[in-house]
C-alpha positions in Angstrom: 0.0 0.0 0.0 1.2 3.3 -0.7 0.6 6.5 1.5 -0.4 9.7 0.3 -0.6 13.2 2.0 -3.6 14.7 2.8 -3.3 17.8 0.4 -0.6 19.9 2.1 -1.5 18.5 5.4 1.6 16.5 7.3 -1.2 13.5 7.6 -0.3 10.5 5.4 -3.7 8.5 4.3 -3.6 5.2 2.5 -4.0 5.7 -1.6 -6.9 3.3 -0.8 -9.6 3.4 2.1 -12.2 2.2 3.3 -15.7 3.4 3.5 -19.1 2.9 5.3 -21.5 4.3 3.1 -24.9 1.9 2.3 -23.1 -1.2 3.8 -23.2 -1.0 7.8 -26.0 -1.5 9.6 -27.7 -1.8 6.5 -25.8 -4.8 5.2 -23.2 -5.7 7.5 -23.3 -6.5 11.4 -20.9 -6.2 13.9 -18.8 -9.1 13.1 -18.9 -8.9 9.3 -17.8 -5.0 9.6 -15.3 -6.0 11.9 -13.7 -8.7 9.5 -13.9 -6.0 6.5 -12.0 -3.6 7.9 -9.4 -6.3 9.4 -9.0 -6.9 5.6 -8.6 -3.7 4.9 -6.0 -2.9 8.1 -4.1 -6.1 6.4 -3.7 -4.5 3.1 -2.2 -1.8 4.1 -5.4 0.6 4.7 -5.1 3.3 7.6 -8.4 5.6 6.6 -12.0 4.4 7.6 -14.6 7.2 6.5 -18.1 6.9 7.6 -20.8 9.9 8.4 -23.5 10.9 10.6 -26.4 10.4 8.4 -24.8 7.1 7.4 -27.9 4.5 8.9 -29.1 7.3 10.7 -25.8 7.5 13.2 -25.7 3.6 13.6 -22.5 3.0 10.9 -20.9 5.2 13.1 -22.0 3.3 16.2 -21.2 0.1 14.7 -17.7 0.9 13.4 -16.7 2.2 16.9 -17.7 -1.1 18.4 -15.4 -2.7 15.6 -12.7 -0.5 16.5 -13.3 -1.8 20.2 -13.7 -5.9 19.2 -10.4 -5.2 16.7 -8.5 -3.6 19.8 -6.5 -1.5 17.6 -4.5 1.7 18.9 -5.7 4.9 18.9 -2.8 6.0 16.2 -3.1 3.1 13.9 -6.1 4.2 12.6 -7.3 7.5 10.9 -11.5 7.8 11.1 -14.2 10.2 9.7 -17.3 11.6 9.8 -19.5 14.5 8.2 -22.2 16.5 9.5 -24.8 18.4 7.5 -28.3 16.3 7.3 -28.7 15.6 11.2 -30.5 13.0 13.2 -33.6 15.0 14.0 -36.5 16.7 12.4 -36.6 20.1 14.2 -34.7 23.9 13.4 -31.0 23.7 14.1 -31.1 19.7 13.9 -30.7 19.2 10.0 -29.8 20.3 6.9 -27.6 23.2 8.6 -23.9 23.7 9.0 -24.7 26.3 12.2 -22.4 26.6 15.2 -25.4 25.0 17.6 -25.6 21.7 15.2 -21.9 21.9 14.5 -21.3 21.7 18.6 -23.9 18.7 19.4 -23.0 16.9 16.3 -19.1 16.4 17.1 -20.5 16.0 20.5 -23.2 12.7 19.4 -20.7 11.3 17.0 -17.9 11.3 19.7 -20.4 9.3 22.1 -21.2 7.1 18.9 -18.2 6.2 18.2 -16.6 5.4 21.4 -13.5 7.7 20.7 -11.8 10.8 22.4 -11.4 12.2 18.7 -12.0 12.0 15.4 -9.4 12.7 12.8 -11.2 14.0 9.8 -14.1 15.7 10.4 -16.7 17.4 6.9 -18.9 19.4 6.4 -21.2 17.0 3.9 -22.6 19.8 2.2 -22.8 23.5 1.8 -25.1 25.4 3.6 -26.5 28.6 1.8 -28.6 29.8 4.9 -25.5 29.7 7.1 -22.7 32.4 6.4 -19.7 30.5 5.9 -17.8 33.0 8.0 -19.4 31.3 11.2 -19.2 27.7 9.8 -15.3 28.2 9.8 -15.4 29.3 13.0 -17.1 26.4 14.5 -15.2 23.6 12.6 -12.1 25.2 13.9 -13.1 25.9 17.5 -14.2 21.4 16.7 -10.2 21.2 15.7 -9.1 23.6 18.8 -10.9 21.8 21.6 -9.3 18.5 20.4 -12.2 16.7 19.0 -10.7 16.5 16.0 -7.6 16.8 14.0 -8.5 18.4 10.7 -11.4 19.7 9.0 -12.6 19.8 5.2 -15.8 19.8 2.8 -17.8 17.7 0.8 -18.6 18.5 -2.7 -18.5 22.1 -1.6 -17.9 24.8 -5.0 -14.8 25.8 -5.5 -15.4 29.4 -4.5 -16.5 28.7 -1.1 -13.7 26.5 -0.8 -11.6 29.3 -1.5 -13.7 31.8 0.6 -13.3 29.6 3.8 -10.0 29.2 3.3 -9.5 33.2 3.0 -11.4 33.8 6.3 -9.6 31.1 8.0 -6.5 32.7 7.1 -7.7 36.2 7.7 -8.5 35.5 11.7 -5.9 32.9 11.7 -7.9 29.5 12.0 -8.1 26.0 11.2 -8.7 26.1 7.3 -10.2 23.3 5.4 -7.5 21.2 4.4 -9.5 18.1 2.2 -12.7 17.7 0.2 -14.4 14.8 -0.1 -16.0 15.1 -3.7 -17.3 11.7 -5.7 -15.0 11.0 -8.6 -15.1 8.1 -11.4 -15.4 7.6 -15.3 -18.4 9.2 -15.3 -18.3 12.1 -13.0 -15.3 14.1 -13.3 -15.9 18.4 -14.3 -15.3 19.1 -10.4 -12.3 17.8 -9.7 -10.4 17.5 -12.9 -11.6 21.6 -13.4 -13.4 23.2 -11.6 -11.3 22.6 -8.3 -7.9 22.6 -10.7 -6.8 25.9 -8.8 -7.0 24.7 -5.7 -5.0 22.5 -5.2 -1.7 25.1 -5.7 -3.1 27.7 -4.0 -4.9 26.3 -1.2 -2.9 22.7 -1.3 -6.7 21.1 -1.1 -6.7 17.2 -0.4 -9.2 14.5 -2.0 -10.8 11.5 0.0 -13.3 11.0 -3.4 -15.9 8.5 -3.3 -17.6 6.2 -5.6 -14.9 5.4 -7.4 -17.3 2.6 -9.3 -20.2 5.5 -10.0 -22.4 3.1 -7.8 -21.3 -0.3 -9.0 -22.6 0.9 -13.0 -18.6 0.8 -13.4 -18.5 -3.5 -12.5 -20.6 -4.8 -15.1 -23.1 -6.2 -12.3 -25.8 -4.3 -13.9 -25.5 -4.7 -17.4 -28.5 -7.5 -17.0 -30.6 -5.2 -14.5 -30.5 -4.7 -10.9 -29.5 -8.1 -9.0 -31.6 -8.8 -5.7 -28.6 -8.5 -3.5 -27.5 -4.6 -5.2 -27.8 -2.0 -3.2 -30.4 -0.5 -5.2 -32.5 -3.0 -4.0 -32.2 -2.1 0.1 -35.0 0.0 1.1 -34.1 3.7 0.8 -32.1 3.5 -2.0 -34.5 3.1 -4.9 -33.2 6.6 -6.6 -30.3 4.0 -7.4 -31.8 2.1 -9.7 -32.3 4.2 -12.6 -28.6 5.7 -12.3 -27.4 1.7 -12.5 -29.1 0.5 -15.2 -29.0 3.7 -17.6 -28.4 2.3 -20.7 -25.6 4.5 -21.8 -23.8 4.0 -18.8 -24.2 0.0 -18.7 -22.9 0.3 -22.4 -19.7 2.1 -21.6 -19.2 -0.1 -18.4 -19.4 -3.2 -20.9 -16.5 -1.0 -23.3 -14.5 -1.3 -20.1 -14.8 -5.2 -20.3 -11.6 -6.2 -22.5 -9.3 -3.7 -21.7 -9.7 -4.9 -17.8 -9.2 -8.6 -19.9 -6.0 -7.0 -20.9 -4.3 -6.0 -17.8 -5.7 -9.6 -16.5 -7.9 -7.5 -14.1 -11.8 -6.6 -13.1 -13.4 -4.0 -14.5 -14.0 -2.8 -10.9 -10.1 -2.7 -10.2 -9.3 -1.1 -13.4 -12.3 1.2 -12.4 -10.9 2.5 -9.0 -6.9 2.4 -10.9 -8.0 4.8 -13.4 -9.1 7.0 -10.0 -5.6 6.5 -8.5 -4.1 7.8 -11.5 -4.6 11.2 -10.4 -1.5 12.5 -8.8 -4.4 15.6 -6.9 -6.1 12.4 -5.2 -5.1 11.6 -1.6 -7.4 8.6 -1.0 -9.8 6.8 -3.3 -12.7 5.5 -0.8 -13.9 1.8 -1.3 -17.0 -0.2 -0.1 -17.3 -3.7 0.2 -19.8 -6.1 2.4 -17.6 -8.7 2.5 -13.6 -9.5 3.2 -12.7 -11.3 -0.2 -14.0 -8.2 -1.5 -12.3 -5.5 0.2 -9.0 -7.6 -1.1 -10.2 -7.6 -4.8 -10.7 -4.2 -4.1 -7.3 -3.7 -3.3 -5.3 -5.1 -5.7 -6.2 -2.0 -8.2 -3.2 -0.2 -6.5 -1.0 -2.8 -8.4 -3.2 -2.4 -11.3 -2.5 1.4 -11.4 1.1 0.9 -11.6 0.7 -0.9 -15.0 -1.6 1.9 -16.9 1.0 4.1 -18.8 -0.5 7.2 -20.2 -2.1 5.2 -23.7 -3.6 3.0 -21.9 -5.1 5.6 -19.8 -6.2 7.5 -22.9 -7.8 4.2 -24.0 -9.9 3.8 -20.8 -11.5 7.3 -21.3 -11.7 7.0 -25.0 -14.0 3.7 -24.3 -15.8 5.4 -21.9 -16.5 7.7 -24.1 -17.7 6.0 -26.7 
């Protein structure tokens, strides 16, 4: 496993992690978490993401209790969450990056997660009812009072990236130091553009996520949606469409031999192509099972065989 900085941060992440998203609570218990992430640790992997709104706060509950069963020390591990959709119906309980949520949100996923700190913390989403002024302020009073480490944004714009780093500079705060935007074949504007600036001036890190656009980017769906697919939980219908969109299952199939070529998946040559980018700190991965977190993993040795042609072939079959 290789390690990358965190943008211009000292903090060295794994090139791959692992992530939480649909799969605990949902899919996974206690035990099957637990053996993931021991796969991951295995491999290399030092970055576990996860979020408040994950399972309505239980992924967070359920990977503290694997941190607990896995006994692992407090600095062999780097963990995440992100605030921004809340627990609780009620003003100053969701959708809002305000200093009151801010406070009792580090506050609940602290208690969640069984841990003194956390070492990543987001803020999921941008809030255009809050100023960002006081959202800076808060995430780095969250940083100050040692509940976390460092602070970032999730598929935040570019100028408001750049305008909270400005005021955290101006009264001499904790800036934002990562974004956590999604990032595959099929999504790609805002981090291979529109965030181009940033990551010079600002030295902005990526944690990106769904590096297989939702699974489209494995092939699984090319024959509908499979009864086990996470478009089939409850909750996450609004996949479906996204998974089987016939344009997208067509370029996924494109995918097929040139994976055949590098004697690979199309999932690992899928997440590769994400590790390509030199502006990527971590690529986040999902699995709900341990044989699959290690398939996942091998796409770091697939990376290291795409030379810039074949990387230009990817994207051209993508394409179309």
């Amino acid at each position: 496993m290789n390690y990358r900085r965190l943008g211009r941060s000292g903090l060295q992440v794994s090139e791959l992690s692992f992530g939480s998203w649909v799969t605990y609570s949902n899919q996974l218990d206690i035990g099957q978490g637990a053996e993931c992430m021991a796969a991951a640790k295995e491999a290399g992997v030092n970055f576990f993401d996860n979020a408040e709104v994950y399972a309505q706060g239980q992924a967070e509950r359920l990977m503290g209790a694997a941190f607990q069963r896995l006994g692992w020390a407090r600095d062999e591990f780097i963990v995440s969450s992100k605030f921004f959709w809340g627990l609780a119906d009620g003003p100053n309980r969701k959708n809002t990056l305000n200093r009151k949520y801010l406070l009792n949100a580090i506050e609940g996923s602290l208690e969640r997660f069984q841990l003194d700190y956390l070492d990543l913390v987001f803020c999921h989403r941008p809030d255009p009812f809050t100023p960002v002024e006081e959202t800076v302020w808060a995430m780095s009073d969250m940083i100050t009072r040692g509940q976390a480490l460092y602070w970032g944004t999730s598929e935040w714009s570019a100028a408001d990236i750049a305008l909270a780093c400005e005021i955290a500079e101006r009264h001499h705060l904790h800036k934002p130091v990562m974004e956590q935007p999604q990032y595959n074949l099929f999504h790609r504007e805002r981090v291979e553009k529109e965030y181009a600036r940033l990551y010079e001036h600002v030295g902005l890190g990526l944690t990106t996520w769904s590096p297989l656009a939702s699974g489209v980017l494995t092939g699984k769906y090319r024959s509908g949606v499979p009864a086990d697919s996470r478009a089939s939980l409850k909750g996450y219908e609004w996949l479906a469409s996204e998974l089987t969109d016939p344009a997208r299952v067509a370029a996924a199939e494109r995918l097929r031999p040139l994976a055949q070529a590098l004697d690979c998946s199309p999932a690992q040559l899928a997440i590769a192509w994400c590790l390509l980018n030199p502006h990527v700190s971590t690529v986040i991965t999902g699995a709900s099972r341990p044989e699959q977190v290690l398939e996942n993993m091998k796409a770091a040795e697939v990376a290291k065989r795409i030379d810039a042609g074949f990387k230009a072939r990817i994207e051209a079959a993508i394409a179309g």
